[in-house]
C-alpha positions as CSV (number, residue, x, y, z in Angstrom):
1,X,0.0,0.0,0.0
2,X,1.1,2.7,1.3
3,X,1.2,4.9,0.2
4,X,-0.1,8.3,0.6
5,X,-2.7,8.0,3.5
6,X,-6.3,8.3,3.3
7,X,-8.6,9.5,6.1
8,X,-12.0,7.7,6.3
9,X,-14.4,9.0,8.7
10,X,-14.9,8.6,12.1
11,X,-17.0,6.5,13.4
12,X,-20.1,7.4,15.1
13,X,-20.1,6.1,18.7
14,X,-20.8,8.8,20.6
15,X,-22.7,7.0,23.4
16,X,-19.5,5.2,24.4
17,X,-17.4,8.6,25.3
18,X,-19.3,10.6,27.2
19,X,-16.3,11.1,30.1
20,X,-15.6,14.3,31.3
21,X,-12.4,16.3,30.4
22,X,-9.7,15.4,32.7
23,X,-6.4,17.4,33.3
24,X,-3.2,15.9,31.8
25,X,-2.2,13.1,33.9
26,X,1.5,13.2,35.0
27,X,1.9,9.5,34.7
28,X,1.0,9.1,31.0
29,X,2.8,9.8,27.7
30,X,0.5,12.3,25.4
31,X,1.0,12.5,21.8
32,X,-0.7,15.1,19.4
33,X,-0.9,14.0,15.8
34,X,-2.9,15.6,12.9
35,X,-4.0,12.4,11.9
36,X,-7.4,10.5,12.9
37,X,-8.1,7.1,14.6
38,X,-11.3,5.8,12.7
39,X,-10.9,2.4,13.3
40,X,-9.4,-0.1,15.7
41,X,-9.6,-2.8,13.5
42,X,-5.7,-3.5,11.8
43,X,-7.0,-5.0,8.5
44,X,-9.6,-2.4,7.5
45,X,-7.7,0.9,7.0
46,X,-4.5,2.9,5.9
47,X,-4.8,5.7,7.2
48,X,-1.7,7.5,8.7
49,X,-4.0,7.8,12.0
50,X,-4.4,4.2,12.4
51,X,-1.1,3.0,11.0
52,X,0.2,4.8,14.4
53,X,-2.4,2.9,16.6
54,X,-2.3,-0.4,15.4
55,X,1.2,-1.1,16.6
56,X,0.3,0.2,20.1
57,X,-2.3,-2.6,20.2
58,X,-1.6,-5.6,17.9
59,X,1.9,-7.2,18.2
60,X,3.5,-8.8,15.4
61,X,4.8,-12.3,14.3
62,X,8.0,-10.3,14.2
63,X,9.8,-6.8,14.8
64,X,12.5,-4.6,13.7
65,X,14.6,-2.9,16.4
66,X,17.0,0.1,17.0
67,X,19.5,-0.8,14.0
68,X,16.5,-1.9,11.8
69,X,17.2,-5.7,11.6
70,X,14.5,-7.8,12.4
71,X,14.1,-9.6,15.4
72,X,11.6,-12.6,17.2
73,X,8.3,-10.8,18.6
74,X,5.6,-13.2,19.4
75,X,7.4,-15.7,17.2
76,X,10.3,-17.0,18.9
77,X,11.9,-18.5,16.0
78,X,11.2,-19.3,12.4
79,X,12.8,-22.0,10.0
80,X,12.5,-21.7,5.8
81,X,12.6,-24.8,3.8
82,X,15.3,-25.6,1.2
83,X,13.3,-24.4,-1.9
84,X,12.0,-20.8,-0.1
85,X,9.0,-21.5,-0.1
86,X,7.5,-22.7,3.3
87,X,8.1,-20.6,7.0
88,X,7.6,-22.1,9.5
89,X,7.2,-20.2,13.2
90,X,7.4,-21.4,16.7
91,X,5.3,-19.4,19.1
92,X,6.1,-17.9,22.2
93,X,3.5,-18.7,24.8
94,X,2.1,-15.4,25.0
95,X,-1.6,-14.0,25.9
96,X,-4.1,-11.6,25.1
97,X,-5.2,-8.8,27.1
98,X,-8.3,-10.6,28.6
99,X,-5.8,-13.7,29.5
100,X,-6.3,-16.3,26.8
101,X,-3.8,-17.8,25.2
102,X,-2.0,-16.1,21.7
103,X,-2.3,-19.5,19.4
104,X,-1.4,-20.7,15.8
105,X,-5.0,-20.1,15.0
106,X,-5.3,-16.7,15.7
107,X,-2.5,-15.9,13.9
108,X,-3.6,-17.6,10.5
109,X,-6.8,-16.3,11.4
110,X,-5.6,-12.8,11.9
111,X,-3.0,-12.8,8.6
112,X,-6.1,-14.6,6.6
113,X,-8.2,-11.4,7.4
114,X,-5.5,-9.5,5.5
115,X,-4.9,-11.7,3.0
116,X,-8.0,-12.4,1.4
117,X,-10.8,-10.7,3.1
118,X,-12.7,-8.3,0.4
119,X,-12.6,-5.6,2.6
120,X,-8.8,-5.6,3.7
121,X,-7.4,-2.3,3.1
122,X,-4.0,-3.3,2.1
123,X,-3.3,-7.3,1.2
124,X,-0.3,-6.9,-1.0
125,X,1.9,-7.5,1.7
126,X,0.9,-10.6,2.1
127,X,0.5,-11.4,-2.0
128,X,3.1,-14.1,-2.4
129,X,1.6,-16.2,0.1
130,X,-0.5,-19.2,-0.9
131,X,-1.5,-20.6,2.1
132,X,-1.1,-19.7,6.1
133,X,-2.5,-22.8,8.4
134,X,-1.6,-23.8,12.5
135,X,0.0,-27.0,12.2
136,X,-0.5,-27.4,16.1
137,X,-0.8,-24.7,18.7
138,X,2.5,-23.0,18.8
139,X,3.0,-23.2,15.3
140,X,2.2,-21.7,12.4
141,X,3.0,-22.6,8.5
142,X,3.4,-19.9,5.8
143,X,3.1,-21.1,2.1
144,X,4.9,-19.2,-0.8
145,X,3.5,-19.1,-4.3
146,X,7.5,-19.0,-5.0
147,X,10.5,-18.0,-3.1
148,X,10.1,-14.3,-2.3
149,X,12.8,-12.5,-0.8
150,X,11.0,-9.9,0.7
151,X,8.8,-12.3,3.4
152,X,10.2,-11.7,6.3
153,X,10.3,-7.8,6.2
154,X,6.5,-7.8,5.3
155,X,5.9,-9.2,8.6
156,X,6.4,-6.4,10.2
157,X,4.2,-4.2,8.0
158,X,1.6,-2.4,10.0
159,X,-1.6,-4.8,9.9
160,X,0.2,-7.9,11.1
161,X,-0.8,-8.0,14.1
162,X,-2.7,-10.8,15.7
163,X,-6.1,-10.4,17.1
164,X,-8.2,-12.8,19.0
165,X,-10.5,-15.4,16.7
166,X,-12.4,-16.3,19.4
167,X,-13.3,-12.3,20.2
168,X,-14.0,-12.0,17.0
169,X,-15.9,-15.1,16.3
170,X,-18.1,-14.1,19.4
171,X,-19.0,-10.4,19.2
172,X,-18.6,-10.1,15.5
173,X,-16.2,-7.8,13.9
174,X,-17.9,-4.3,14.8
175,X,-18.2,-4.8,18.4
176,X,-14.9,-6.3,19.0
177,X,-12.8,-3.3,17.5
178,X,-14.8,-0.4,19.3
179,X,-16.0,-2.0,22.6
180,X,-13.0,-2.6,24.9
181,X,-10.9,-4.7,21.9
182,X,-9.0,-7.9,22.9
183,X,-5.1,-6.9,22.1
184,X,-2.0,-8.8,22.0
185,X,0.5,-5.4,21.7
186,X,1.6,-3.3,24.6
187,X,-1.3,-1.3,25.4
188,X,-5.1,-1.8,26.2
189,X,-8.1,1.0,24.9
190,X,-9.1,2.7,28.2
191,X,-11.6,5.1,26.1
192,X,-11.9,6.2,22.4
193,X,-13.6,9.1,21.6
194,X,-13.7,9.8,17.4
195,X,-12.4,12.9,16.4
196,X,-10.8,13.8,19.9
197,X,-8.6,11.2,21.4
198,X,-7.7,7.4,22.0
199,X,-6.6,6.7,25.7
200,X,-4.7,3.4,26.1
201,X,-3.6,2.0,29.9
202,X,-0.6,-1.1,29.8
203,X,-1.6,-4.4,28.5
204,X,-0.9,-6.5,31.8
205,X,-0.4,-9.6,29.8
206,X,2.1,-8.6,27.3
207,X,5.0,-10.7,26.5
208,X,7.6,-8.8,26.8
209,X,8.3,-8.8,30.4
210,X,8.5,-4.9,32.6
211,X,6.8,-3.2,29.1
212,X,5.5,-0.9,28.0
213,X,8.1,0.9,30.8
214,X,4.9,3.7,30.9
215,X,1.5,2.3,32.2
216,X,-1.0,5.3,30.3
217,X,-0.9,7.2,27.1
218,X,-3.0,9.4,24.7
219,X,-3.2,9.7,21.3
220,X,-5.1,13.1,20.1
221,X,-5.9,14.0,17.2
222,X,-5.2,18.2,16.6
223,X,-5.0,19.3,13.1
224,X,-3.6,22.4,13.3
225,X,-0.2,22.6,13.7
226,X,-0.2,26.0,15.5
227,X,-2.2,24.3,18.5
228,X,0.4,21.4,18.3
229,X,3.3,23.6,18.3
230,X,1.6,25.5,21.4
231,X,0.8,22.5,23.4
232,X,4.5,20.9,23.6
233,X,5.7,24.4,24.5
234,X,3.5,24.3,27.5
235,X,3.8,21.0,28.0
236,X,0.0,19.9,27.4
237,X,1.4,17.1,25.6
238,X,5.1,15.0,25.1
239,X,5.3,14.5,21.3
240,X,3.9,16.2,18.0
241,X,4.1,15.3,15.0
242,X,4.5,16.9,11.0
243,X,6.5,20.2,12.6
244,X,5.9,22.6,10.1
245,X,9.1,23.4,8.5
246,X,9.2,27.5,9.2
247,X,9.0,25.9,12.7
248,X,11.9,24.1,12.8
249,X,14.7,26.5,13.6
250,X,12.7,28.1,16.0
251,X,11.6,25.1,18.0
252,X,15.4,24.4,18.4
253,X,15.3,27.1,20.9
254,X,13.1,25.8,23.3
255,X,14.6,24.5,26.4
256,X,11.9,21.9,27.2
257,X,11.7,21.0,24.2
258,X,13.5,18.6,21.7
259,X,13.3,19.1,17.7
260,X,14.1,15.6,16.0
261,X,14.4,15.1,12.4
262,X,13.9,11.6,12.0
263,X,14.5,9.2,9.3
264,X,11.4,8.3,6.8
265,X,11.0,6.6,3.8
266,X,8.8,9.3,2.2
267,X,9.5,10.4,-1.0
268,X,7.7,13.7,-2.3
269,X,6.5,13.2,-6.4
270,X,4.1,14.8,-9.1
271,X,2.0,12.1,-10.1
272,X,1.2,12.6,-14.4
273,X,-1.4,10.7,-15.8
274,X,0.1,9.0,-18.8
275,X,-3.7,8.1,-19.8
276,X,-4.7,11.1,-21.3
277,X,-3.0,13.9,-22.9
278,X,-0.6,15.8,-22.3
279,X,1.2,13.1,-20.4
280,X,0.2,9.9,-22.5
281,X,2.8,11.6,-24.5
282,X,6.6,10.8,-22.5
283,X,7.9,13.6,-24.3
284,X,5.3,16.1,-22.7
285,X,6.1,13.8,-19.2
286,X,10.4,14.7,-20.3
287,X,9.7,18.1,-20.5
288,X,7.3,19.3,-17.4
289,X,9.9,17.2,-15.1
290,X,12.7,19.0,-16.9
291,X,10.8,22.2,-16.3
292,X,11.3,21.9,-12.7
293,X,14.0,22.7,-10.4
294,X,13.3,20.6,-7.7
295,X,16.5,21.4,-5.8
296,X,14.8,24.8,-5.4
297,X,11.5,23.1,-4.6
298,X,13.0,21.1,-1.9
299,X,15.0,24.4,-0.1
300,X,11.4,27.0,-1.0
301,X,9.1,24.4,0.8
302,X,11.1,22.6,3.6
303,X,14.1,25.1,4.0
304,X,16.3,22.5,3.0
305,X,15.7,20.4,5.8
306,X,14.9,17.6,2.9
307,X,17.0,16.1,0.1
308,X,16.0,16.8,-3.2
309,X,14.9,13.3,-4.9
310,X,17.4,11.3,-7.8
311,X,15.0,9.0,-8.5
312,X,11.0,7.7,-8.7
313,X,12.0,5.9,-5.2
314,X,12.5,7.2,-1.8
315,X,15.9,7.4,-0.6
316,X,16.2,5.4,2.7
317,X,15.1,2.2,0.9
318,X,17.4,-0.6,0.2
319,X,19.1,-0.7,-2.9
320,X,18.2,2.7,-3.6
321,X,20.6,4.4,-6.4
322,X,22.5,6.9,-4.7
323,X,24.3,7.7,-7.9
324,X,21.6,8.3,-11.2
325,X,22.4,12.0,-11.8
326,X,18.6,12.6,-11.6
327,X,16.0,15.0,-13.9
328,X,18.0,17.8,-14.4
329,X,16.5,21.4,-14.7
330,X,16.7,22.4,-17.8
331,X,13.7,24.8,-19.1
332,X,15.7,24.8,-22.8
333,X,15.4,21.0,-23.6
334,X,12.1,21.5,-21.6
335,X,10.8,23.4,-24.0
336,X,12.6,21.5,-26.9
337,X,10.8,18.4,-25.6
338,X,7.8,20.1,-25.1
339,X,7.8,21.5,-29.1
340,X,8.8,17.7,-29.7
341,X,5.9,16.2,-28.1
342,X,3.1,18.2,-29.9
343,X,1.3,19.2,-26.5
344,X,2.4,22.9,-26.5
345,X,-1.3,23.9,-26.7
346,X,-2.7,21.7,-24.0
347,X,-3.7,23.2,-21.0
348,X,-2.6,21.2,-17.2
349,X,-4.7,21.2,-14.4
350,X,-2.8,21.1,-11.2
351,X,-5.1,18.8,-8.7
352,X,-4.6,19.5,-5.1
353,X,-6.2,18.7,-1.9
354,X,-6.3,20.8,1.2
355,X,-2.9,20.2,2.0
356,X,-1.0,23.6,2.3
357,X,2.6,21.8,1.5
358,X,0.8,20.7,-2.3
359,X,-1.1,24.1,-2.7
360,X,2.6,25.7,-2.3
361,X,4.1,23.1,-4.6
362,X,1.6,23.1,-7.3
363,X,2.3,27.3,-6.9
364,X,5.8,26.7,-7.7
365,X,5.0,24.0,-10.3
366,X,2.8,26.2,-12.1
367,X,5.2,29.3,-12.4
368,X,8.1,26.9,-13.6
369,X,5.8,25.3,-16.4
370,X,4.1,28.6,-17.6
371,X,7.5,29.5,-18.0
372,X,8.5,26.6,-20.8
373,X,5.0,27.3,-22.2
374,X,3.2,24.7,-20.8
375,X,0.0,26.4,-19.8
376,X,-1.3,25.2,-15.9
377,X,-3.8,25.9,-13.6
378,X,-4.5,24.7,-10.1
379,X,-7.9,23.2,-8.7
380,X,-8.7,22.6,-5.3
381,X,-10.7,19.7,-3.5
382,X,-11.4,18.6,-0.5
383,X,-9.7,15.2,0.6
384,X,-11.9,12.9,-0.4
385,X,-13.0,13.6,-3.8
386,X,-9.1,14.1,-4.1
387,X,-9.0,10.3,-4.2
388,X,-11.9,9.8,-5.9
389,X,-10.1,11.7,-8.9
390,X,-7.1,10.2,-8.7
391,X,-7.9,6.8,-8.7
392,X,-10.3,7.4,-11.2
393,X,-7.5,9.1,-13.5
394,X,-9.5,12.3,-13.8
395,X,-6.9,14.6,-13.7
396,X,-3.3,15.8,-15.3
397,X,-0.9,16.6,-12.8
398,X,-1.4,16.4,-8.5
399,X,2.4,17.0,-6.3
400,X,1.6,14.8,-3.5
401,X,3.6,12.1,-1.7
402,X,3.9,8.4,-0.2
403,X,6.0,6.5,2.2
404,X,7.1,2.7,2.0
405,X,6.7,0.7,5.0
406,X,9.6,-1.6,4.9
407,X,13.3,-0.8,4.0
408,X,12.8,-3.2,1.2
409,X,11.6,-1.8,-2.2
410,X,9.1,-4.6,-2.9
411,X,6.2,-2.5,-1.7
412,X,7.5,0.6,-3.6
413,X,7.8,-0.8,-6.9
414,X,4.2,-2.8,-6.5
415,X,2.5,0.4,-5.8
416,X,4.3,3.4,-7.4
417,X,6.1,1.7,-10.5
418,X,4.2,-1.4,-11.6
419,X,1.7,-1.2,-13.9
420,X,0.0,-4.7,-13.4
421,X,0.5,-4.8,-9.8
422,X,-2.8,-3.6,-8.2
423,X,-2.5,0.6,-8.3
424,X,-2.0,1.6,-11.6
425,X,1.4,2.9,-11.2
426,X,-0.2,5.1,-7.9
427,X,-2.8,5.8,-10.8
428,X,-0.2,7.7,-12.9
429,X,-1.4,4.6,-15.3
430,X,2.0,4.6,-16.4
431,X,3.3,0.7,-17.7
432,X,6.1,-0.5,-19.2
433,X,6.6,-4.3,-19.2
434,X,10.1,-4.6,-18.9
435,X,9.4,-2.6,-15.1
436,X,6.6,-5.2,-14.2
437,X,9.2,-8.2,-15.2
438,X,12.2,-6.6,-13.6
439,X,9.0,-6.3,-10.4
440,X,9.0,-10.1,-10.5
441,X,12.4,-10.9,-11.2
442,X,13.3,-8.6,-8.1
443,X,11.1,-10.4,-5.5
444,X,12.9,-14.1,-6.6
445,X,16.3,-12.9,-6.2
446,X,18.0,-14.3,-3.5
447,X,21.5,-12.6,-3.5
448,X,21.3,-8.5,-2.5
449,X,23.9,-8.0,-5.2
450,X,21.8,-9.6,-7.7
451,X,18.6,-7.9,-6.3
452,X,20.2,-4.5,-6.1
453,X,21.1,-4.1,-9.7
454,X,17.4,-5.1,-10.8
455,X,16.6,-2.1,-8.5
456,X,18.5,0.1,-10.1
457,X,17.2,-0.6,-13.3
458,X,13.9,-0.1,-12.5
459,X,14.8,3.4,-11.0
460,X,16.4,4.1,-14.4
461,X,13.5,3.2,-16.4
462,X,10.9,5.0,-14.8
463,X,12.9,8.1,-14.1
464,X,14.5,8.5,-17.4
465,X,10.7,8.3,-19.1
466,X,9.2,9.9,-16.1
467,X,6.7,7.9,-14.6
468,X,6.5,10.3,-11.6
469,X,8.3,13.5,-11.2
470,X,10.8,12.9,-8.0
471,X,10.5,15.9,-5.8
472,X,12.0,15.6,-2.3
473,X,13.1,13.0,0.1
474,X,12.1,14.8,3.8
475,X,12.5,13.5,7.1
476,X,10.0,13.6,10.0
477,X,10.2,16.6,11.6
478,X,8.8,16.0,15.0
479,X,9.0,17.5,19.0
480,X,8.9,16.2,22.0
481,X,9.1,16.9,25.4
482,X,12.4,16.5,27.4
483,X,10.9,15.1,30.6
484,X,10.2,11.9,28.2
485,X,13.1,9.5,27.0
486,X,13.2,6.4,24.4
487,X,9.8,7.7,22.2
488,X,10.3,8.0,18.5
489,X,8.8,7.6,15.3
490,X,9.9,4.6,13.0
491,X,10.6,5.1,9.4
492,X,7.4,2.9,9.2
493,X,5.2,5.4,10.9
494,X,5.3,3.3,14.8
495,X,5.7,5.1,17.7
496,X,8.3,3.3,20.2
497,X,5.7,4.4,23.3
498,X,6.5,0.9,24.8
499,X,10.2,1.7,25.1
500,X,9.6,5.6,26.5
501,X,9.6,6.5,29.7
502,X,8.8,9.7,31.9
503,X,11.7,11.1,33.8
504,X,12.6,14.8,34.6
């Protein structure tokens, strides 16, 4: 998936949150985050609001640490047959929140839910798998399609964690992710209330002995970032996220305060449609990428706290390719190409939503293609019927962005680059059938050397003929609160609240 985050809407379960506003408790970690919880449930959204909870409540077959390598979570050990194709994992005994036992069962049951339910948000993590079955209570048997090096990183992809079949089986799917849900992952739901905050107390039957080191924590939900900024200042809350970047410096200057830039596997783009005209032509695609200076991009919009993007991949992936020279700027051969491709008279609509960082982009965009005489102009729409356009391939151009939620490129490709793989090219509609080969061929290699020169060539293709138009690489600019220690955000968007603790 992932991709650039949707927001669904909140539910409407008003009757269950009718407590009173407390004052900040002392003993609990607050986080503000401009992003929703709408639902509890792992499998049914993508949202950037719910990628951050589900983490907090599900745990995982397996997990990635400090130094990013990939460690035993509520598997305590794993063994691959000869041919790659079979994984098999041992089970730690290990229990839910309401003291039953974490089985075999529940974790085909949960990974099946992903897998092949209709209403899964995001299966393709789990696409190479043929078959997931307990073999007996502890254990549980992944079958492969084919060998597919990418597996065991998938794992740990936000919805993979376990829920409780026998939860779910009794009070159906609704009740048991908004009514006190069954977890297996740090941290219990004290109270939800949609569209304000999620309250979570420690899970006292985790399995990882003396955590989460802090018992309570809140997740709310502020969009502005002006009330954010203001309430880490007076310590309201410990962490906020998506700093804006005019911010940054001067956040640096706070004393109880700490500004992190922290490593992400964002990459900002311009999505073109390549199914209509102008950009069904890859000259026209040539010259509105050569049209932009995305080096000054990078520096107008995030004060060069970012790293202007080489390729159509983001940078802190493996096997990215630190050395393609990138689009150049170069409005003369833009306009050459642009006389080329016969589109000089066709006029671009910019599509934005209400984001403020693609409204400022799509201003810079449009000055920069006016200028090689491709004629632009920018329309506004709310969030939703943003989508709706997109993935319908009713517009021309959008800036806009997506993260990968693995270090391996797999993911990437399969949404971004690959024409048959489920998005349509993130509904650019761009194909090219040597990409969707190298897609497969990159997924069977077994040897990184091997794998990393597919990579590269696929970040050659599509940036040479311009599937996307590579923008910006950014971190995550986030603050936090010195009195808390050991809280970050992962590159996968999951905070480390089980490791933080409260101290000074």
């Amino acid at each position: 998936m992932l991709r650039r985050v949707a927001f669904a809407g909140a539910l409407a379960l008003a009757t269950l949150f009718a407590a009173p506003e407390q004052a900040p408790a002392q003993d609990a970690i607050r986080i503000a985050s401009p992003y929703q919880t709408t639902t509890l449930d792992p499998m049914r959204s993508a949202a950037a609001g719910n990628i951050e909870v589900y983490g907090l409540l599900y745990a995982r077959l397996i997990n990635r640490d400090a130094q990013d390598q990939l460690q035993p979570a509520l598997a305590e050990s794993w063994e691959v047959s000869d041919d790659q194709r079979i994984y098999t994992f041992r089970l730690r005994d290990a229990k839910f929140s309401d003291g039953s036992p974490i089985t075999a069962e529940d974790v085909a049951f949960s990974l099946n839910r992903v897998r092949t339910d209709e209403r899964s948000a995001y299966p393709a993590p789990l696409g190479s798998v043929e078959d997931i079955a307990a073999k007996d209570e502890k254990t549980v048997v992944f079958t492969l399609k084919a060998p597919f090096a990418p597996f065991l990183s998938n794992l740990d992809v936000w919805n993979m964690g376990v829920v409780s079949k026998k939860d779910v089986d009794a009070r159906g799917e609704d009740k048991a992710f908004t009514e006190n849900p069954v977890t297996s992952g740090p941290y219990m739901v004290k109270e939800w209330r949609p569209n304000d905050r999620l309250i979570l107390t420690a899970n006292p039957n985790y399995w990882r002995e003396g955590y989460p080191k802090t018992a309570n924590a809140e997740l709310l939900e502020v969009s502005e970032a002006k009330t954010r900024l203001g309430m880490v200042q007076t310590g309201e809350v410990d962490a906020i996220r998506d700093v804006p970047w005019s911010e940054v410096d001067p956040l640096k200057t706070q004393e109880n305060v700490e500004l992190k830039l922290e490593p992400s596997t964002v990459i900002y783009m311009v999505l073109l449609n390549s199914k209509r005209e102008p950009f069904s032509n890859a000259k026209a695609r040539q010259a509105a990428a050569h049209a932009i200076d995305n080096k000054a991009v990078t520096q107008a919009v995030t004060f060069g706290y970012a790293e202007p993007a080489n390729t159509t991949l983001p940078g802190a992936i493996d096997f990215h390719d630190d050395q393609h020279p990138g689009i150049s700027y170069d409005p003369a051969k833009a306009k050459q190409l642009l006389q080329e491709s016969g589109m000089g008279d066709r006029e671009v609509t910019i599509l934005i939503g209400t984001s403020a960082t693609a409204e400022q982009i799509a201003v810079l965009m449009q000055a920069q293609w006016n200028a090689i005489g491709l004629k632009s102009k920018i329309q506004k729409v709310d969030g939703s019927a943003w989508w709706d356009l997109v993935a319908k391939g009713e517009y021309d151009a959008s800036p806009t962005w997506w993260y990968n939620e693995t270090p391996d490129p797999d993911l990437a490709v399969r949404w971004a680059l690959c024409g048959t793989c489920g998005s349509d090219s993130f509904y650019t509609f761009y194909t090219n059938p040597k990409v969707d080969e190298l897609t497969e061929q990159g997924t069977a290699e077994q040897d990184p050397q091997k794998r990393a020169e597919i990579y590269k060539e696929i970040q050659r293709i599509t940036t040479e003929e311009v599937s996307q138009i590579p923008l910006y690489y950014p971190p995550y600019a986030n603050a936090y609160s010195k009195r808390v220690q050991g809280l970050r955000l992962t590159p996968s968007l999951q905070w480390t609240l089980e490791e933080a603790t409260i101290g000074g």
